[in-house]
N, C-alpha and C positions, 0 to 999 in steps of 0.2 A: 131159466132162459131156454130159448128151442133155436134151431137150427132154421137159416132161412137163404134160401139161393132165388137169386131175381139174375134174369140174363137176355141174352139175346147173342146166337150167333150163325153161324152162314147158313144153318139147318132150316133160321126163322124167318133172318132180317137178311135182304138182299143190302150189298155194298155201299149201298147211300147211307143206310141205315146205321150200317155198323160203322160209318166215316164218321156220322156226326157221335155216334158215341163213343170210340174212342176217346181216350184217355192219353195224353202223353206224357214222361216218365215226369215233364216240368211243370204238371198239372195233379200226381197222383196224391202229393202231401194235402193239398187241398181238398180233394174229395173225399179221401180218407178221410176228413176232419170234417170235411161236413157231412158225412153220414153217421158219423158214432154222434154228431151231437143233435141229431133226432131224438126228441121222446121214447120211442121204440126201438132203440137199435143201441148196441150196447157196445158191440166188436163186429169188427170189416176188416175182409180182404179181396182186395180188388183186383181180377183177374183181366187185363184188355192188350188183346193179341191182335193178330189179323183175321182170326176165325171166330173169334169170343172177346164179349164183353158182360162178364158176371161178378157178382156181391156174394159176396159168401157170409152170414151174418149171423150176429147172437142176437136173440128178439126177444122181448118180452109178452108179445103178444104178436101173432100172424097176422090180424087183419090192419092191425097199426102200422108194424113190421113194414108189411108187402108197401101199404102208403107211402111210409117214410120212404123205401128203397127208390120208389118210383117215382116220385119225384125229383131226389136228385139226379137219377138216369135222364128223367124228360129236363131236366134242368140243364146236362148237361149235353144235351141231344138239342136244344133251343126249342123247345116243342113241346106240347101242353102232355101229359101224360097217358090222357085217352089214344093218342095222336102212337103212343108206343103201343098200346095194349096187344095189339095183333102179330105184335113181334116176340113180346116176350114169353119167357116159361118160367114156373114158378115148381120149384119144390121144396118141401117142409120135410121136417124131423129125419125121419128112416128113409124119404125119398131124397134129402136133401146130401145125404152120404151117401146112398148107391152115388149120385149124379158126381159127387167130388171125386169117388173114386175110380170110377169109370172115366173120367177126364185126365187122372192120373195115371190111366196106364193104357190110354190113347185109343179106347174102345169110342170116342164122341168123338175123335178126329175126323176132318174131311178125310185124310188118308188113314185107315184104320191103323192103329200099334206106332204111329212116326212118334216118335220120343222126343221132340224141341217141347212139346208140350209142358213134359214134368220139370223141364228148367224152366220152363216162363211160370211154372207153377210155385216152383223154388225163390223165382225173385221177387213175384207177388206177396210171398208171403214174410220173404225179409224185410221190406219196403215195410208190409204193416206191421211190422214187428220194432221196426226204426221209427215207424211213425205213432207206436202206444196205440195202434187199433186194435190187433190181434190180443183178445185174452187167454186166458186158461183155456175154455172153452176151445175156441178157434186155435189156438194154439197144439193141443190135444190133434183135434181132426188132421190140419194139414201135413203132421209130422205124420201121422198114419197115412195118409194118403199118398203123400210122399214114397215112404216104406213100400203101399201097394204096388206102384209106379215100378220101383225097381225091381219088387216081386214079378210085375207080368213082365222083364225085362230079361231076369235074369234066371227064369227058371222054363220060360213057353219062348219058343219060337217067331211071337208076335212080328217081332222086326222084318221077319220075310215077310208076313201074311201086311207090312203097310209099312212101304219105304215111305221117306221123306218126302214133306209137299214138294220142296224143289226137286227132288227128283222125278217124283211124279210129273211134274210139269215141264222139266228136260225132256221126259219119255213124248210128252205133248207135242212140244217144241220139235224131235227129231222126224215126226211123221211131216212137217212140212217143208224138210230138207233132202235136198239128195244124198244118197250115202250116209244119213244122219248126222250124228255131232262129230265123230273122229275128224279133228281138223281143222273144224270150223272157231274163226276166230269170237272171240267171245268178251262182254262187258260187264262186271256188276257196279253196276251202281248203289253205294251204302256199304258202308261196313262193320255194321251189327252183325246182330247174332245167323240173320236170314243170307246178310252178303258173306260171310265165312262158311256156312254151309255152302253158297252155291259156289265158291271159290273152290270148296273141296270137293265138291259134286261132280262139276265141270271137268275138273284135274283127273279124278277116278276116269270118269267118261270117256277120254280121250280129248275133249275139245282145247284146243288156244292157237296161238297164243292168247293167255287170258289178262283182260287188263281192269282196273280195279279204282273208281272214280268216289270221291265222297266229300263233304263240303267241310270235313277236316281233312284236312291232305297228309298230317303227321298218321291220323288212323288207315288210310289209304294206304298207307306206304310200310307200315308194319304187317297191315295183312298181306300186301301183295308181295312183301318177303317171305311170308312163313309157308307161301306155295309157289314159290319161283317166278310168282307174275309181275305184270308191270304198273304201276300207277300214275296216273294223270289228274290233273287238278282238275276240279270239277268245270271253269272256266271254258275248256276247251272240249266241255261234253261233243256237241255239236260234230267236232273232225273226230272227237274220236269212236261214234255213232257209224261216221261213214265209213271204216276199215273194219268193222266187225258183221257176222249175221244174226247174233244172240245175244241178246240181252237179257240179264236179269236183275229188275229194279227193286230193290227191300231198303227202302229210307224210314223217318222214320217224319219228313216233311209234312207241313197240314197242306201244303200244295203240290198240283202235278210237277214233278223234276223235267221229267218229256214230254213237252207242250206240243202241240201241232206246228208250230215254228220251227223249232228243233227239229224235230221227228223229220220233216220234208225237207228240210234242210238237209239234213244227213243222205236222205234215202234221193235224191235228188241226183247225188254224187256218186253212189255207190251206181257197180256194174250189173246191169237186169241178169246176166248169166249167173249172178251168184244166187237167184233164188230168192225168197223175202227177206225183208229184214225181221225176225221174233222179237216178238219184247214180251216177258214174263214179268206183271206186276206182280207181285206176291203183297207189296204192301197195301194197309188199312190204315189212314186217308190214302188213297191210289197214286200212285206216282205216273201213272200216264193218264193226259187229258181225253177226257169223253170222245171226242171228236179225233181222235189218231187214228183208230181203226176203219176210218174213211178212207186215212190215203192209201194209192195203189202202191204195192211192193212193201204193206207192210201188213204182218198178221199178229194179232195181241192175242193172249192167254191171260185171263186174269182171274181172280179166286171165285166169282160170279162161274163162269164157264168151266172152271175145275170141278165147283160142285156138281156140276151139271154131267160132267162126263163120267165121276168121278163115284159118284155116290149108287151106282148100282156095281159095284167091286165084291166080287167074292168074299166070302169074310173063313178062313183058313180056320181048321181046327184048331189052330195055335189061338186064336182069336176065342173060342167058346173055352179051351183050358181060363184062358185069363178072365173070361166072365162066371169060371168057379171060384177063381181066387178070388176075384171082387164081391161075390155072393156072400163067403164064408169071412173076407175082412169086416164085411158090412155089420152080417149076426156079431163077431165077435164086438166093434165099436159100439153097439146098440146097447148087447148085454153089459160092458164097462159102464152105458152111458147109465142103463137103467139101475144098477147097481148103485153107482153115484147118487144120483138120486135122492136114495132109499137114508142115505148117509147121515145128511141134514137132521132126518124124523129121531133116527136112531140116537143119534147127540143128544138130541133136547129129549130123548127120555130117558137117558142116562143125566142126564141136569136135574130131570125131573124128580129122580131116586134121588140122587147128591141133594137134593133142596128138604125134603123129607124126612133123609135121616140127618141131616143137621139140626132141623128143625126140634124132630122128635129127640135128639141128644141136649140138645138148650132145656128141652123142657125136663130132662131127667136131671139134668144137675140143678134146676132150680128146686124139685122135688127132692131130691136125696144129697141135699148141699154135704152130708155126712161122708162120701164118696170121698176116698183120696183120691189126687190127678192120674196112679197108676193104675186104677182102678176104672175110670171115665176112660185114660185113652184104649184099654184090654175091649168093655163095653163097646165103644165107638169103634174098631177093629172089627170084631163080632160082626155087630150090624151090617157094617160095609160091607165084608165077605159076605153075608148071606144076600143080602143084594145082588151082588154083583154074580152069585153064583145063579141066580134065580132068572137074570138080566141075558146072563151070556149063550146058553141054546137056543132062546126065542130070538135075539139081535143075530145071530149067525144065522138062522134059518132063512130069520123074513131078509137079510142080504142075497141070500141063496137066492130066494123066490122073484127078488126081486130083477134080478139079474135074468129071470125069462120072459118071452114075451107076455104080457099085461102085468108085470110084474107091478108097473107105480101103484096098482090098488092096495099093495099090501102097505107102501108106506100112508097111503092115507086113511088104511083106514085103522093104525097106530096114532095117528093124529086124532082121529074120530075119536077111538078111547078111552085114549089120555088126556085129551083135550090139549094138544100140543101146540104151543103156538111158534111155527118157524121159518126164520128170515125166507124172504123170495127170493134167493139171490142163485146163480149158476152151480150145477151139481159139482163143477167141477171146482168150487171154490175149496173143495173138504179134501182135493190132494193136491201134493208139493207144485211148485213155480215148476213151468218145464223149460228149461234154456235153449233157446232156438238153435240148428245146428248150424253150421259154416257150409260156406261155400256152394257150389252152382254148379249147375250141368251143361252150362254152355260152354 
């Protein structure tokens, strides 16, 4: 099995794009299921954020592989597959792990090092692990990736060199206010993972009172205790639009929550002295309608326009330490992988030996029936040991060899001959189950 990532995100696909592929959490058991049960595609996990939507896949062949994947993306996008080709990026094997772990430790973020990343990375891979996609294989990868993540986390500086989107986009948001945020009343809309950061974002910042709207009003009202805010039933978005200048909307709806009805509604009411009204979409499908950034006294920030602003940012020496770490995680995963490998050949020629001296043992005792049993088992002992001693420098070596780069020649050409015949199956089947670990970073 090889490694195969098929994706698309704000770097490829503009916002339309990434809308219709999206994936919602009440959607993910299904796609999950209809990707492993392609031809080619063995284990999936399905990454879909507001910035990214990627397959991380076990394949049995690339050019199948890449078909299978793409299909259900255009499947799930409603649109013929050619119709994606311009959007996506494809990488395999050794490119396919730099890319995972570089995502893990926030060097592929629109904001370089923001760290919500390795937790949506954590729950993608719970889900497929809940859902019997993720195998050994995929299993393997993500926990190291994972691992990376908290390496550029907790040993580099990253976190200065790329605060959080929402922060980022508060920093957006304060150049179109006077005096900036200290003060200014404030809304999030959602109370996922994206409306708890900006709740605490906000809070840091100085801005509120902050108030906290969601179409469960029990989750509304838990978060807006755990930061001293207020919560309002989604019902009354509309009035409660006009007492604020900031908004930040992170739902997780396939429709806009602040339609052009709403939005002019609101800002109708409010006083032109207070400046515009912001509204920070962060979510993917958008929570604010196409047409709001029409009306006057209102100014939109959405992940379109972030990239845009966003994407020529300094990248901090704390940033190039974490693309060492990611360089030398990579070699080490590679060398594991190729090692693994090598495993399968080695088995079956140690089967090979075992099948020959049993063989050649039946035929001595059919020969020398004179032999007592303590006599055949000293004999059969002998044999083995000398096998096994003749077996074990060559099988350690070619591990060794194989474990560097171009190493898989050496297992094939053990195969060659010995004339080995062995299963097709993932390197990784030849070590123990890995138990996925608990918990989450949100």
């Amino acid at each position: 099995m090889k490694l195969l990532v098929v994706g698309a995100s704000y770097r490829t696909a503009p916002v339309a794009t990434l809308e219709r592929l999206a994936v919602s959490p009440s959607g993910l058991d299904r796609t999950l299921g209809h990707l492993v049960a392609q031809p080619y595609v063995s284990e999936a996990v399905l990454v879909s954020t507001c910035n990214r939507v990627e397959v991380y896949a076990a394949v049995s062949g690339f050019h199948g592989g890449l078909g299978d994947i793409c299909a259900v993306l255009a499947e799930q996008a409603g649109c013929q597959p050619a119709a994606l080709a311009n959007h996506l990026y494809v990488h395999f094997d050794s490119a396919a792990v730099e890319h995972v772990f570089r995502v893990a430790a926030g060097l592929d973020s629109m904001v370089i090092g923001e760290a919500q990343i390795l937790g949506q990375l954590r729950d993608a891979y719970h889900w497929a692990s809940a859902a019997d996609t993720a195998g050994r294989l995929l299993h393997e990868l993500m926990q190291q990736a994972l691992r990376v993540g908290k390496r550029a986390h907790s040993e580099t500086g990253i976190d200065r060199a790329g605060q959080s989107v929402v922060t980022a986009a508060l920093g957006l948001a304060a150049d179109h206010l006077d005096d900036g945020l200290t003060g200014r009343p404030a809304l999030i809309v959602g109370a996922g993972a994206m409306g708890s950061l900006g709740v605490a974002t906000l809070s840091r910042l100085g801005a509120g009172p902050v108030t906290v709207t969601n179409r469960s009003t029990d989750r509304a009202v838990r978060l807006a205790e755990s930061y001293g805010a207020t919560a309002r039933p989604m019902a009354e978005l509309a009035d409660t639009l006009s007492a604020v200048d900031i908004v930040v909307a992170a739902t997780a709806s396939p429709e806009p929550v602040l339609t052009r009805e709403v939005v002019a509604t609101a800002a109708a009411s409010r006083d032109s002295g207070r400046g515009p009204l912001v509204l920070l979409d962060l979510a993917v499908p958008r929570d604010v309608g196409p047409d709001v950034a029409e009306l006057p006294g209102v100014e939109v920030i959405d992940i379109d326009r972030m990239a845009g602003l966003l994407a020529d940012g300094p990248v901090a020496s704390d940033a190039a330490a974490v693309e060492r770490i990611v360089a030398g995680e990579v070699e080490s995963f590679l060398s594991w992988l190729r090692g693994a490998d090598v495993a399968p050949t080695v088995a079956a020629l140690r089967g090979r030996a075992d099948d020959v001296v049993t063989a050649e043992l039946r035929r001595l005792a059919q020969r020398r029936p004179d032999l007592s049993d303590d006599q055949r088992a000293e004999v059969a002992r002998t044999v083995h040991r000398v096998v096994q001693r003749l077996l074990h420098q060559p099988t350690v070596r070619v591990r060794q060899l194989a474990a560097e780069p171009g190493g898989d020649q050496y297992a094939a050409l053990l195969r060659e001959l010995f004339d080995l015949q062995v299963p097709q199956t993932s390197p990784v089947d030849t070590v123990p189950d890995i138990t996925p670990s608990a918990g989450g970073d949100r």
